[in-house]
Backbone and ligand atoms as CSV (ligand in chain L), in Angstrom:
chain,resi,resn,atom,element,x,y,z
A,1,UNK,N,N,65.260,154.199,107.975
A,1,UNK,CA,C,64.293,153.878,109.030
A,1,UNK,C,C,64.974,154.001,110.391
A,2,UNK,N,N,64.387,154.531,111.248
A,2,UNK,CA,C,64.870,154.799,112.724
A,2,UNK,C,C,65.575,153.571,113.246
A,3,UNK,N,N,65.797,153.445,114.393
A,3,UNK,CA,C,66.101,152.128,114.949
A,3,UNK,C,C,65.102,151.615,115.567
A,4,UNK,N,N,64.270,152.529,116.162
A,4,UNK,CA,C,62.487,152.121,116.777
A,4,UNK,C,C,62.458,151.170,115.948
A,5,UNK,N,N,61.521,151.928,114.601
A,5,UNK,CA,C,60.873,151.524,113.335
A,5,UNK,C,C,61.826,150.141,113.167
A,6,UNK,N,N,63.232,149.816,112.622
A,6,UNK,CA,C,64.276,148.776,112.293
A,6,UNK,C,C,63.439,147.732,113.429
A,7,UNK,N,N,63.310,147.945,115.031
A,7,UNK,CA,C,63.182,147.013,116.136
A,7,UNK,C,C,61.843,146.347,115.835
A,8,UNK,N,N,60.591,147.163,116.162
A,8,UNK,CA,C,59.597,146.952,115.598
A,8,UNK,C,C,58.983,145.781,114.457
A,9,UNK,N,N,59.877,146.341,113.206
A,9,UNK,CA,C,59.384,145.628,112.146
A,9,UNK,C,C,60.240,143.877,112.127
A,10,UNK,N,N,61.159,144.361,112.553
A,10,UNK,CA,C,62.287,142.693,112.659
A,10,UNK,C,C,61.116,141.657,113.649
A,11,UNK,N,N,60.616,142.613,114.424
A,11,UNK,CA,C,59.906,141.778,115.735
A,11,UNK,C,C,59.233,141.001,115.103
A,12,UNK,N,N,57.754,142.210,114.295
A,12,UNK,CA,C,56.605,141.455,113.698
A,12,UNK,C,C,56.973,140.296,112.907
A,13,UNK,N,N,58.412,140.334,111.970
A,13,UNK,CA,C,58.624,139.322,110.869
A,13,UNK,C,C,59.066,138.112,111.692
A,14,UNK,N,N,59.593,138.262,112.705
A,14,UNK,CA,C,59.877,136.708,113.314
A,14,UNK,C,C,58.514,136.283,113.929
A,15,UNK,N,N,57.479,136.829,114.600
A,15,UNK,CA,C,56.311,136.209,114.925
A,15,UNK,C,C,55.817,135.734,113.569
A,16,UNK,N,N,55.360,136.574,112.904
A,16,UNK,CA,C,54.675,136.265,111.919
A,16,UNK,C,C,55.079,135.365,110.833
A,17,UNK,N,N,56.575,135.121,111.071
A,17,UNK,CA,C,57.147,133.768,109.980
A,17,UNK,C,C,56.524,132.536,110.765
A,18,UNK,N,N,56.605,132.643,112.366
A,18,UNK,CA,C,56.665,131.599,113.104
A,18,UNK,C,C,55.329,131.084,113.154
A,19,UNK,N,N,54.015,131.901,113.453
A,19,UNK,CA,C,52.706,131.679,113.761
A,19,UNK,C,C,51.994,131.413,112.573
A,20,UNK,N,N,52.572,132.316,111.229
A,20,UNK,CA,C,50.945,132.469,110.607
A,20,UNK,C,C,51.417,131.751,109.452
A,21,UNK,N,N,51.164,131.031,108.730
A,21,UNK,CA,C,52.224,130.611,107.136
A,21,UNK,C,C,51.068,130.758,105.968
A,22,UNK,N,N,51.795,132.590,106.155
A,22,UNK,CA,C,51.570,133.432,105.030
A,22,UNK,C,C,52.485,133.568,104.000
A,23,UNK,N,N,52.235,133.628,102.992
A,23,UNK,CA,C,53.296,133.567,101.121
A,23,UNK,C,C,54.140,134.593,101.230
A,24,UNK,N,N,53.612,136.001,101.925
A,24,UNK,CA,C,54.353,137.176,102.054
A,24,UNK,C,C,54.595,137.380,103.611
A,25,UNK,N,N,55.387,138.040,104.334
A,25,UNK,CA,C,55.632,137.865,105.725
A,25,UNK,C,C,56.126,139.397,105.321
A,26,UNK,N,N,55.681,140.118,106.073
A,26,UNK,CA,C,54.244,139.980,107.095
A,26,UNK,C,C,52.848,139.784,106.390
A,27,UNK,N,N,52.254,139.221,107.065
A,27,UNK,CA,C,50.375,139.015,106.716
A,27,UNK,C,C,50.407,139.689,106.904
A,28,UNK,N,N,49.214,140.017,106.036
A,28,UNK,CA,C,48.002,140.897,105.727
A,28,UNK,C,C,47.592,142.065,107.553
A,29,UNK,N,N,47.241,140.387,108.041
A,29,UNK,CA,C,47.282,141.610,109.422
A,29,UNK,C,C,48.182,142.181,110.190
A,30,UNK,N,N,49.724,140.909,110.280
A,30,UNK,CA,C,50.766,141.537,110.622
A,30,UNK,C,C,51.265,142.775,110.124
A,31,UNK,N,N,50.829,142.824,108.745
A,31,UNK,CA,C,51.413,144.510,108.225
A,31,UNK,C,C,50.558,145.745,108.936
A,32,UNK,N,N,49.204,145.380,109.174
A,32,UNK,CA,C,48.166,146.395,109.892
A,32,UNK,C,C,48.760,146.578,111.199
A,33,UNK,N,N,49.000,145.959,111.642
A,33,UNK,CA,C,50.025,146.303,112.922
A,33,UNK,C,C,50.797,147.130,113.519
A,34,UNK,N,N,52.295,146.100,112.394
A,34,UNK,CA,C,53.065,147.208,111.794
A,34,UNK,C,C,53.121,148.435,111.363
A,35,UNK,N,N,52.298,148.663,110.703
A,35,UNK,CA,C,52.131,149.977,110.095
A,35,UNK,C,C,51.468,150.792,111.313
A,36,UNK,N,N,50.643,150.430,112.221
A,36,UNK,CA,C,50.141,150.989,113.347
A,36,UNK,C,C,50.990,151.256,114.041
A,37,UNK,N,N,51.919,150.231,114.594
A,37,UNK,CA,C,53.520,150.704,115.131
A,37,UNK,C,C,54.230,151.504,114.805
A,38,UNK,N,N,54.336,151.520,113.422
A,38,UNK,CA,C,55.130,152.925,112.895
A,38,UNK,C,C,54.684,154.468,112.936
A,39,UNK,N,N,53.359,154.018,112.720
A,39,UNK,CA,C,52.707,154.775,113.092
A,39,UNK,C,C,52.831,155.465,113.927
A,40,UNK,N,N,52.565,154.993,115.422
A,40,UNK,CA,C,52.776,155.629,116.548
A,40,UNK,C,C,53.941,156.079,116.754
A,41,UNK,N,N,55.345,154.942,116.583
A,41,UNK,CA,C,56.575,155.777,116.230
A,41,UNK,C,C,56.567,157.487,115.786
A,42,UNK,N,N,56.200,157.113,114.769
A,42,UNK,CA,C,56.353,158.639,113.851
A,42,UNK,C,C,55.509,159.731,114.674
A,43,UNK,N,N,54.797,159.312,115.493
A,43,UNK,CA,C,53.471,160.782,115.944
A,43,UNK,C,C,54.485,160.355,117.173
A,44,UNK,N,N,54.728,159.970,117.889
A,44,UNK,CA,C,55.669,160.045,119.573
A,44,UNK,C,C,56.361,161.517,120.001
A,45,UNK,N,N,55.379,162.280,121.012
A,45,UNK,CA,C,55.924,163.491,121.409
A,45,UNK,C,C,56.875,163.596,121.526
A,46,UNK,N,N,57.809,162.784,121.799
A,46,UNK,CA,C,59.345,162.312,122.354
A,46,UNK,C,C,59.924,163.007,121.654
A,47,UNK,N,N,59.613,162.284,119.767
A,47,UNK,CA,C,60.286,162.457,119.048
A,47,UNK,C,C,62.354,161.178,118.998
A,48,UNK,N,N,63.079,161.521,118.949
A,48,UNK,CA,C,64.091,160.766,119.236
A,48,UNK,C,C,64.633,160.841,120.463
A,49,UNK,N,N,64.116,161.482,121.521
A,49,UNK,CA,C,64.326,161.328,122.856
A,49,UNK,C,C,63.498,160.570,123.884
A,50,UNK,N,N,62.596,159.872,122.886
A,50,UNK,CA,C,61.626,159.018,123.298
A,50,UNK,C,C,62.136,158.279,124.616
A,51,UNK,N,N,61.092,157.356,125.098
A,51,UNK,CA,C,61.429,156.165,125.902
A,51,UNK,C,C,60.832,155.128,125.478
A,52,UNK,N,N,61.550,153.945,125.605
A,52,UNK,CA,C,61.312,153.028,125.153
A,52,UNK,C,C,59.459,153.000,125.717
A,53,UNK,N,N,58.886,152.072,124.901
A,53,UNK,CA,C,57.455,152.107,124.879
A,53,UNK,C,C,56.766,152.090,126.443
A,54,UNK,N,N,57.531,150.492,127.028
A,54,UNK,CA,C,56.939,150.537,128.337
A,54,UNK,C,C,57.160,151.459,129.302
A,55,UNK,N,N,58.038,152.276,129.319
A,55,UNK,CA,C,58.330,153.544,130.197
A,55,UNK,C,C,57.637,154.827,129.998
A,56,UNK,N,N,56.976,154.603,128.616
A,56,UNK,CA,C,56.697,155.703,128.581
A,56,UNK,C,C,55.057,156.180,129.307
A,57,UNK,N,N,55.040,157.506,129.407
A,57,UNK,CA,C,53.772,157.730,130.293
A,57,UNK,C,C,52.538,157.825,129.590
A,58,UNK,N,N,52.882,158.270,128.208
A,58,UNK,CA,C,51.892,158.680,126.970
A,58,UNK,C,C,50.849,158.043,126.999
A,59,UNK,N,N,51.246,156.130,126.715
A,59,UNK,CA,C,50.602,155.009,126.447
A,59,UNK,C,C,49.670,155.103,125.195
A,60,UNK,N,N,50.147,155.659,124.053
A,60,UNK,CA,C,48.916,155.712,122.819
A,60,UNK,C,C,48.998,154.614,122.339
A,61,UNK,N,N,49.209,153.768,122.617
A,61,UNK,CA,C,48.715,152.554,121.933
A,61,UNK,C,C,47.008,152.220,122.276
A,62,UNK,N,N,46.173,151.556,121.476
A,62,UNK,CA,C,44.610,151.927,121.147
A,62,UNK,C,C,44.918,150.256,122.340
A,63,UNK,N,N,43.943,150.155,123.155
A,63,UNK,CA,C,44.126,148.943,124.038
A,63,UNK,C,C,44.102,147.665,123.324
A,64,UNK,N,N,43.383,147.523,122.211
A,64,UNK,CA,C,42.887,146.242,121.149
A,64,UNK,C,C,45.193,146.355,120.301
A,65,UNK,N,N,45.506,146.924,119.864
A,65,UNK,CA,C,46.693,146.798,119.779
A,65,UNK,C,C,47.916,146.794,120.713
A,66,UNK,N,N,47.731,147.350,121.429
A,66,UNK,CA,C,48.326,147.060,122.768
A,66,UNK,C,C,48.942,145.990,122.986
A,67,UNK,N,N,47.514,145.358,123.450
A,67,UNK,CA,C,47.734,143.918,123.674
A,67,UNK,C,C,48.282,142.747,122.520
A,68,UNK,N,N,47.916,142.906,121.284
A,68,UNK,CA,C,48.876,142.500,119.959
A,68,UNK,C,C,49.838,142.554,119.993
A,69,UNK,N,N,50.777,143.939,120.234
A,69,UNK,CA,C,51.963,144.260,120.095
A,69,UNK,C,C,52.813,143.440,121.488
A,70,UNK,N,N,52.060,143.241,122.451
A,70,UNK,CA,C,52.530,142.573,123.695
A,70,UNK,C,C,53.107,141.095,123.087
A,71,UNK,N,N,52.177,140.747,122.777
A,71,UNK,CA,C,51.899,139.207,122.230
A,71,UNK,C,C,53.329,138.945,121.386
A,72,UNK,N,N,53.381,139.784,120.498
A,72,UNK,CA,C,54.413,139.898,119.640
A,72,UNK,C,C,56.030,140.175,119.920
A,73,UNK,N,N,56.173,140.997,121.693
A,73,UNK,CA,C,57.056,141.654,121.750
A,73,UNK,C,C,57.327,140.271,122.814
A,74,UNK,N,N,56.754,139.370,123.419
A,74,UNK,CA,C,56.985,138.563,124.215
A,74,UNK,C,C,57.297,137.266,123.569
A,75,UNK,N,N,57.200,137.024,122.211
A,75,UNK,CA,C,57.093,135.930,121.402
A,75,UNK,C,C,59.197,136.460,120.453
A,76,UNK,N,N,59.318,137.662,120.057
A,76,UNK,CA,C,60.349,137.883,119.578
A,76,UNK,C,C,61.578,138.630,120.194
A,77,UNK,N,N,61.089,139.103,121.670
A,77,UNK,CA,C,61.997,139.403,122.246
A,77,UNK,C,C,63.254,138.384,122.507
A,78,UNK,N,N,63.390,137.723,123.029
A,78,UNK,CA,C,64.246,136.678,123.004
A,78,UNK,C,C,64.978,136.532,121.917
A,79,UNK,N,N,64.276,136.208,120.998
A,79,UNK,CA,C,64.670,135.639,119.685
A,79,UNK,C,C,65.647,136.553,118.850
A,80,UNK,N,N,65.627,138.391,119.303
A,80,UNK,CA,C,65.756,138.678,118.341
A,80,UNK,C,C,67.762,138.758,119.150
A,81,UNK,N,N,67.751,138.428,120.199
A,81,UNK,CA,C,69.077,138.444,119.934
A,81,UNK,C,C,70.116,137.310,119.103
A,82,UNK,N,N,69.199,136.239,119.012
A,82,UNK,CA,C,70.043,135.364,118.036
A,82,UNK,C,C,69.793,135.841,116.367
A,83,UNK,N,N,68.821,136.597,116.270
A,83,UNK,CA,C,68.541,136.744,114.630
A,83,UNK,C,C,68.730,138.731,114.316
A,84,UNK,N,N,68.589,139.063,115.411
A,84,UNK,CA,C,69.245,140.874,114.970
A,84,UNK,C,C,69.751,141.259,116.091
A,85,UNK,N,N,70.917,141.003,116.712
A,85,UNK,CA,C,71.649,141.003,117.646
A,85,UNK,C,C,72.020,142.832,117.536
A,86,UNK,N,N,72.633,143.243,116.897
A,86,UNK,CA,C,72.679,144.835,116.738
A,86,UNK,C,C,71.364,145.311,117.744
A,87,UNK,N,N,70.293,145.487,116.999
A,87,UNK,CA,C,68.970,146.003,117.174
A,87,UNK,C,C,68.805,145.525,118.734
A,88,UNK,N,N,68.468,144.061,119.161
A,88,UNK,CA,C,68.161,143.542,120.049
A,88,UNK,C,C,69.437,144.428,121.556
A,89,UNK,N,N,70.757,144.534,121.211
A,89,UNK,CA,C,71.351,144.835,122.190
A,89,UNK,C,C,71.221,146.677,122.686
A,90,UNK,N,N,71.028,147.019,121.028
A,90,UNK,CA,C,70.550,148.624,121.418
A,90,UNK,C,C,69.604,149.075,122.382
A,91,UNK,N,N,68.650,147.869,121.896
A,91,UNK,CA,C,67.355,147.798,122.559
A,91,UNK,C,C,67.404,147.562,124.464
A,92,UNK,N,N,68.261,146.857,124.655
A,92,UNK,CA,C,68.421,146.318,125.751
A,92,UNK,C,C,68.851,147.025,126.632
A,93,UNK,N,N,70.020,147.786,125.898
A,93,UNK,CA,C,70.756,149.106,126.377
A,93,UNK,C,C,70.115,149.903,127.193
A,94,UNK,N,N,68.599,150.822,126.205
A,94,UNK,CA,C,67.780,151.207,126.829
A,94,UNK,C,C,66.842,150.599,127.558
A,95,UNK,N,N,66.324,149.636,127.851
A,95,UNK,CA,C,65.310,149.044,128.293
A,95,UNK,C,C,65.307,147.572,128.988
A,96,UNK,N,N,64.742,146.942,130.038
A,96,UNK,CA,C,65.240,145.777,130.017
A,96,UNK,C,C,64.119,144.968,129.435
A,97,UNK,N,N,63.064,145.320,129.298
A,97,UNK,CA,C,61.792,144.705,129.248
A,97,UNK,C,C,61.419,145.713,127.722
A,98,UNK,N,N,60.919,145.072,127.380
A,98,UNK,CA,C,59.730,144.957,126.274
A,98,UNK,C,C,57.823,145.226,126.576
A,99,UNK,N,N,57.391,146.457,126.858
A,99,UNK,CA,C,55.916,145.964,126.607
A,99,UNK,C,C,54.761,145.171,127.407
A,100,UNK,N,N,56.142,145.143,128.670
A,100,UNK,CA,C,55.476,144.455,129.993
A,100,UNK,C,C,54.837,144.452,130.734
L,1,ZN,ZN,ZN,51.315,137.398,110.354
């Protein structure tokens, strides 16, 4: 899995442990998400020369997910440097913000 895809999915699982107390993590809808995220990952004109999401000019995110993925990226950003510090600093590298 890319490192996008790796960032992404770590995100959804710390919201979704934290908010929803579902048996499987991710819920049901957190995986619809997800999978929408990857989604877009995988179709990104960029390709691996991408830009991180908020820079980019494209904006395909559908506005009703958009705003989900915001929710999500503002709830685990923080977090993910104490729980995937790798991912979180790559991330940072490129970007300072998240989805903002
Ligand atoms: Zn969930």
């Amino acid at each position: 899995m890319d490192p996008e895809a790796q960032t992404v999915a770590a995100m959804i699982g710390l919201y979704c442990r934290a908010h929803h107390s579902a048996e499987t993590v991710p819920c049901e809808a957190c995986a619809g998400l997800l999978a929408y995220a990857l989604e877009r990952i995988e179709k990104c004109p960029f390709g691996s020369r991408k830009p991180v999401c908020n820079k980019c000019t494209v904006h395909c995110y559908k506005p009703e997910m958009r705003a989900r993925i915001r929710v999500v990226m503002r709830f685990a950003g923080p977090r993910m440097l104490l729980r995937h510090p790798r991912l979180a600093i790559r991330h940072l590298v490129r970007s300072r913000r998240y989805f903002e």
